[in-house]
C-alpha atoms as one frame of an Amber mdcrd trajectory, in Angstrom:
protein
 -29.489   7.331   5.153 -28.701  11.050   4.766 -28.469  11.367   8.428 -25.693
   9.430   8.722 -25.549   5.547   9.757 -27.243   4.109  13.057 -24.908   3.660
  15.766 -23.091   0.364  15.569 -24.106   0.091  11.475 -21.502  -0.144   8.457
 -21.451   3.170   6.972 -21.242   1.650   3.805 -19.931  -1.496   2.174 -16.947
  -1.993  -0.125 -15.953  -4.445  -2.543 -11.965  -4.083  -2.948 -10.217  -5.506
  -6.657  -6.808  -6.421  -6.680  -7.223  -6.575  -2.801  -4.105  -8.382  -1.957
  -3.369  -9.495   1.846  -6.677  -6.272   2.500  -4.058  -3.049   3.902  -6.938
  -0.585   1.476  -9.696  -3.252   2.883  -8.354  -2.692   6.072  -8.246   1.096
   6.026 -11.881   1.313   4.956 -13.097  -0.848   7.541 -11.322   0.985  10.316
 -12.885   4.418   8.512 -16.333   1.929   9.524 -17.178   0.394   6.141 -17.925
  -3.063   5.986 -15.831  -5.525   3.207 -18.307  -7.237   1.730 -15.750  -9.270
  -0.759 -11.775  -9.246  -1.983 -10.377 -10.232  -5.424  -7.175 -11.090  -6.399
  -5.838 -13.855  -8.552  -2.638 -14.665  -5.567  -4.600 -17.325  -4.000  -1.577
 -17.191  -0.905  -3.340 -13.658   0.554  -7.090 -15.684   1.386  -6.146 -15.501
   4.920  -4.432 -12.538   5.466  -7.784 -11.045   3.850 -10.241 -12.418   5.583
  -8.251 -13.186   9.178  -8.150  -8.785   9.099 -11.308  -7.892   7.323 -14.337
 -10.426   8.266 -14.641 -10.752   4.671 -14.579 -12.999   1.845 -11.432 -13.700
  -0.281 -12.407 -14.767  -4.283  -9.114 -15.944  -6.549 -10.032 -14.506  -9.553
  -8.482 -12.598 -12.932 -10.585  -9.077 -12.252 -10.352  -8.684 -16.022 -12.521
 -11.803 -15.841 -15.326 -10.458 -13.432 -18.985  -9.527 -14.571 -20.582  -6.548
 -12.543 -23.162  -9.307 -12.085 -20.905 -10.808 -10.233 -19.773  -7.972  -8.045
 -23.185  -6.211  -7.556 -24.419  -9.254  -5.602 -22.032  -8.116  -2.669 -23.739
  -5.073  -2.410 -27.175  -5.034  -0.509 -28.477  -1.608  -1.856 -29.390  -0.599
   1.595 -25.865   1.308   2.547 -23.310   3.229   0.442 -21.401   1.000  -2.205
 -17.987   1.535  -2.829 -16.200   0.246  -5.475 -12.154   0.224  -4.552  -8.835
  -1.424  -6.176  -5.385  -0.443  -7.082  -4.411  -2.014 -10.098  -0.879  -3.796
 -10.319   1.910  -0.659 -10.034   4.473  -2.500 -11.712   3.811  -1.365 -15.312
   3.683   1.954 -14.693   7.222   1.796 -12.350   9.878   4.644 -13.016  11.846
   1.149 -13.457  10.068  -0.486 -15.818  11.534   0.288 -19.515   9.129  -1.928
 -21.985   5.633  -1.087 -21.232   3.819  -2.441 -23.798   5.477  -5.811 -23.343
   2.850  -6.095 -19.789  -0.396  -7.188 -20.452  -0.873  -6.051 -16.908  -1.480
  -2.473 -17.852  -4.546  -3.258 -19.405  -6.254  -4.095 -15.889  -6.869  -0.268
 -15.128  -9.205   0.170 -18.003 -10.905  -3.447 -17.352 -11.526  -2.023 -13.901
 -13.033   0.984 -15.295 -15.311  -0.772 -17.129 -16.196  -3.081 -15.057 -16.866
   0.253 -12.338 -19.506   1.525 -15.049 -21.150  -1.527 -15.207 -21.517  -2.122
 -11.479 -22.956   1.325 -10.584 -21.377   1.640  -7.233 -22.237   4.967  -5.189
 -18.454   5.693  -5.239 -15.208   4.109  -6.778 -11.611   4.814  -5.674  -7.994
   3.949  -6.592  -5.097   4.471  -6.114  -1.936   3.984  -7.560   1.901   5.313
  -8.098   1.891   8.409  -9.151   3.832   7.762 -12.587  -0.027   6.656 -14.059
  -0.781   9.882 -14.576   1.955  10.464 -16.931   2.315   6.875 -18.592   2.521
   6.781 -22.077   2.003  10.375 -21.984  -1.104   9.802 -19.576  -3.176   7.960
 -21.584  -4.442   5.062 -20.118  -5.326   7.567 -17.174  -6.850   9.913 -19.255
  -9.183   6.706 -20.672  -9.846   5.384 -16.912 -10.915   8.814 -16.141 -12.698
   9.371 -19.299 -14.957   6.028 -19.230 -16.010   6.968 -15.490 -17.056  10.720
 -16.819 -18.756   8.957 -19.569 -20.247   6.744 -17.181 -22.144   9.533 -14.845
 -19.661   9.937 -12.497 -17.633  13.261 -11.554 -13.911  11.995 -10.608 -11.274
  14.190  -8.943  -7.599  12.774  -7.867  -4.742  14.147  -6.123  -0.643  12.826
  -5.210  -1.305  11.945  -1.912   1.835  12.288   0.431   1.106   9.396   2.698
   3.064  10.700   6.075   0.477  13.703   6.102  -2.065  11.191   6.684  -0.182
   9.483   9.737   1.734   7.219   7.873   5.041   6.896   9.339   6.791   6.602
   5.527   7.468   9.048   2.625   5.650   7.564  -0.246   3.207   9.300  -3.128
   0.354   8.079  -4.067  -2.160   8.672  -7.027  -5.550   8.719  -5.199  -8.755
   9.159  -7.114 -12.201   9.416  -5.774 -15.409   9.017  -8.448 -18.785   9.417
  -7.425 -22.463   8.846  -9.165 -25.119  11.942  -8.360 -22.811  13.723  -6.441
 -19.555  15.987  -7.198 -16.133  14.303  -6.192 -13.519  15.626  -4.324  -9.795
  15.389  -3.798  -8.654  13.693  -1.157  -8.218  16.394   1.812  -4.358  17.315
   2.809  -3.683  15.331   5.842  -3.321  16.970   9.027  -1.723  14.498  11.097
   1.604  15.488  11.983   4.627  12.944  10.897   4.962   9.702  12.603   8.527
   9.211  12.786  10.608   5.545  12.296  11.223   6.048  16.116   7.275   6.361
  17.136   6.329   3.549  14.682   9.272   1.121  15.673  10.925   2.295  18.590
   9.829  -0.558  20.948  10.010  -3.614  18.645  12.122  -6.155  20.473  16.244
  -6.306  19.307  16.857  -8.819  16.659  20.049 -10.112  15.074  20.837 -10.354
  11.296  18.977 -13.782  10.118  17.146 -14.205  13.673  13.446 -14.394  14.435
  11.616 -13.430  17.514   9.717 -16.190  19.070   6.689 -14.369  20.092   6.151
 -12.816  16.615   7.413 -15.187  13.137   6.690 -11.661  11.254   9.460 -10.037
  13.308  12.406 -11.695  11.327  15.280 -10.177   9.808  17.210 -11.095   6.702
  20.564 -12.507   7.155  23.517 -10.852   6.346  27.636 -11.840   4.965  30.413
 -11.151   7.132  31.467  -8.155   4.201  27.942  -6.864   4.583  28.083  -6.864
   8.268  30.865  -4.877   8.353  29.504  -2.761   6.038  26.572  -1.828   8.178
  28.708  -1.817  11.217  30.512   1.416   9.148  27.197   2.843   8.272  25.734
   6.227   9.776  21.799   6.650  10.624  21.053   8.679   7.016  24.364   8.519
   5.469  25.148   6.419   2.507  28.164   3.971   1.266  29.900   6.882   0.877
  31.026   6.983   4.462  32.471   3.646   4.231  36.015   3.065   3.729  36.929
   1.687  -0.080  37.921  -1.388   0.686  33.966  -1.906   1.843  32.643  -0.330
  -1.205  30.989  -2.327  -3.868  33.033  -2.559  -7.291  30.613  -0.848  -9.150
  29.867   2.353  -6.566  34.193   2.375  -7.521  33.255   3.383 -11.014  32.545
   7.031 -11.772  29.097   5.994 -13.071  27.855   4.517  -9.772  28.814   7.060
  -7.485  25.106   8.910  -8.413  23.101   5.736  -6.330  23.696   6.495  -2.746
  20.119   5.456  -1.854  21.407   2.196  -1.132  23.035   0.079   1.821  21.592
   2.392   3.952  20.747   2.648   7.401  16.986   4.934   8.045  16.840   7.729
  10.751  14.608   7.549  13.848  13.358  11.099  13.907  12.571  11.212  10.016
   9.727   8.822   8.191  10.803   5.678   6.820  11.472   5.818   3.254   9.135
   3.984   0.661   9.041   0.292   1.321   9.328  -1.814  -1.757   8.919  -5.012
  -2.514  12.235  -5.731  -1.298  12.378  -3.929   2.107  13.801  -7.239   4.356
  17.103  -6.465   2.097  20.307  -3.829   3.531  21.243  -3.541  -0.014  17.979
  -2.998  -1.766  17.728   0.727  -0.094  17.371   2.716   3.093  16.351  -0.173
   4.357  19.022  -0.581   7.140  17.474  -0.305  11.002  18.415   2.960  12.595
  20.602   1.539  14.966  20.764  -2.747  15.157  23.064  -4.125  12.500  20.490
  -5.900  10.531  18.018  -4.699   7.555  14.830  -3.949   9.310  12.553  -6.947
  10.063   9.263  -7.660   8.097   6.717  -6.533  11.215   8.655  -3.486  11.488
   8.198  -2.940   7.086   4.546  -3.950   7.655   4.117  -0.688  10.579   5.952
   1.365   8.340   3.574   0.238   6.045   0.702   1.609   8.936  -0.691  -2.410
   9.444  -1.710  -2.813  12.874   1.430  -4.632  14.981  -0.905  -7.621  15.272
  -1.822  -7.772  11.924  -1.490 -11.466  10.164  -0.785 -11.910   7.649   0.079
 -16.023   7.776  -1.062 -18.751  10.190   1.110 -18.624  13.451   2.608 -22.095
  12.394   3.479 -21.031   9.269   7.073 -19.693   8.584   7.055 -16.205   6.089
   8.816 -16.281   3.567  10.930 -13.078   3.174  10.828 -12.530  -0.409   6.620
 -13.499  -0.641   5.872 -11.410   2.560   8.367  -8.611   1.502   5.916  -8.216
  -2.154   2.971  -8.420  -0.368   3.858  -5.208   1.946   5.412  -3.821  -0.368
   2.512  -3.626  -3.064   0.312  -2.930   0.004  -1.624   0.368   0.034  -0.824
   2.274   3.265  -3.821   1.217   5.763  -3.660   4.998   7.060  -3.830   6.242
   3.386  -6.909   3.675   2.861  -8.787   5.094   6.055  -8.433   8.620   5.175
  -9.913   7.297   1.792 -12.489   6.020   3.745 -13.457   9.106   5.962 -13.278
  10.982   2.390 -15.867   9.146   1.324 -18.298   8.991   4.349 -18.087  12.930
   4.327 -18.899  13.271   0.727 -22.083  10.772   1.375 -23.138  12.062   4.618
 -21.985  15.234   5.119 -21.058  16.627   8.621 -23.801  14.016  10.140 -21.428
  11.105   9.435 -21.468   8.039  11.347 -24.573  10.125  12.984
């Protein structure tokens, strides 16, 4: 094995918690690992996950899991990585009441359960606000049970259009591994992929159409005021450059005038800015297309997202859902980000041999 993996092999074989529709799955299998299993408890992502990944999708609470459980995945004969990225939401720069979400619990469960397993390597990521939640504490404790565990850990804020990403977005991404010493994840090299490289060619759409070819490649509809109002809007400007008349009543107030960062068209020569949950929407950011009067459409938030154009992420006679589809890229983890995870990882096992 320390010469690297046979031509044609895995390099190693993951097992991905809170795996969602697969974009960190995906990323590590395009870095050559193989997905030996997903777990989530949104039953709606099975086949996204396993249409992408040749894998196996399990609807389950990961709190719930035994490392029994998960260490049956795992032959023993290849590199076992252990990889998930806990629910963001309670630790948002949004999110007031934190101890109100039972949700933030689920980092230190997967901790746990990471010690019990014994994989070769574990990874997450996350937003970078974990580190300093509740003064970084329930960091400190994930990080502290792997130590305790045997494994040397080392993180870094990933900026995810170093890594060919074609969005500015910063992610927490750690890296633990057993008999070995960790390592940050490298600084990308890749120069920026701009909205224009990722998006350029996508087929015209109007506001609230769909292209036949592609059900992914629909855009949000929009009112007659809020057609106007990105009729008057400039490629990286803001509502400021509207006329009053088109201004919202509370961007009138004194108070409001500090949130330009929304009803916004993006720039083709710049990255995208971070996709949210709410991407398909004009007025829920820079989500405006460069140049088409429309928000941009959820196959173009899913490249900006660095998902292969043909990913699926639904059966072709299945109609998305904006507001479903829209969480689930979103919350995804940038595939890019996930393969340089991946190559990471096959360095630190295998050294310059690699895939051999």
């Amino acid at each position: 094995m320390e010469d690297g993996a046979a031509e044609g092999e895995p390099v190693g074989e993951v097992v991905d918690l809170f795996c969602g529709v697969g974009a960190l799955s995906h990323g590590l299998k395009q870095a050559g690992f193989a997905i030996r299993a997903g777990y989530d408890t949104d039953r709606r992502c099975k086949f996204a996950f396993e249409t992408n990944n040749d894998s196996t999708f399990h609807a389950r609470d990961v709190s719930k899991l035994t490392a029994k459980e998960v260490r049956a995945h795992f032959s023993g004969d290849k590199p076992s990585v252990l990889a998930g990225c806990a629910p963001c939401q309670p630790f948002s720069t949004y999110k007031q009441r934190y101890d109100e979400d039972p949700q933030w619990g689920l980092v230190e469960n997967f901790g746990r359960l990471a010690i019990e397993v014994r994989p070769d390597f574990v990874t997450m990521e996350n937003v970078p606000a974990l580190e300093r939640y509740k003064s970084g504490a329930v960091f400190k404790r994930f990080v502290s049970i792997l130590r305790e565990g045997g494994y040397s850990v080392d993180w870094t804020i990933a900026k995810c259009e170093e890594f060919g990403v074609p969005q500015r977005r910063r992610r927490l991404v750690l890296i633990a591994a057993k008999d070995r010493q960790a390592v940050k994840l490298n600084a990308g090299r890749t120069a920026a992929v701009s909205v224009l490289d990722a998006i350029g060619e996508l087929p015209k759409l109007a506001a609230g159409e769909s292209h036949a070819d592609d059900s992914l490649h629909v855009a949000s509809s929009l009112s007659e005021l809020n057609l106007r109002r990105i009729r008057a809007s400039k490629p990286g400007g803001t509502w400021r450059d509207w006329p009053m008349e088109l201004r919202a009543a509370c961007h009138r107030k004194p108070s409001g005038k500090t949130y330009p960062g929304v009803y916004a068209r993006m720039t083709w020569d710049d990255p995208s800015p971070t996709m949210t949950t709410q991407c398909y929407g004009f007025g829920n950011g820079r989500f405006g297309h460069p140049d088409q009067d429309r928000a941009i459409s959820l196959r173009e938030a899913a490249i900006l997202q660095s998902f292969p154009p043909d990913y699926q992420f639904l059966p072709k006679a299945e109609k998305p859902s904006l507001k479903e589809v829209g969480r689930w890229i979103g919350n995804a983890v940038p595939v890019k980000l996930g393969e340089a995870i991946g190559h990471e990882i096959v360095q630190l096992h295998y050294g310059d041999a690699g895939r051999g």
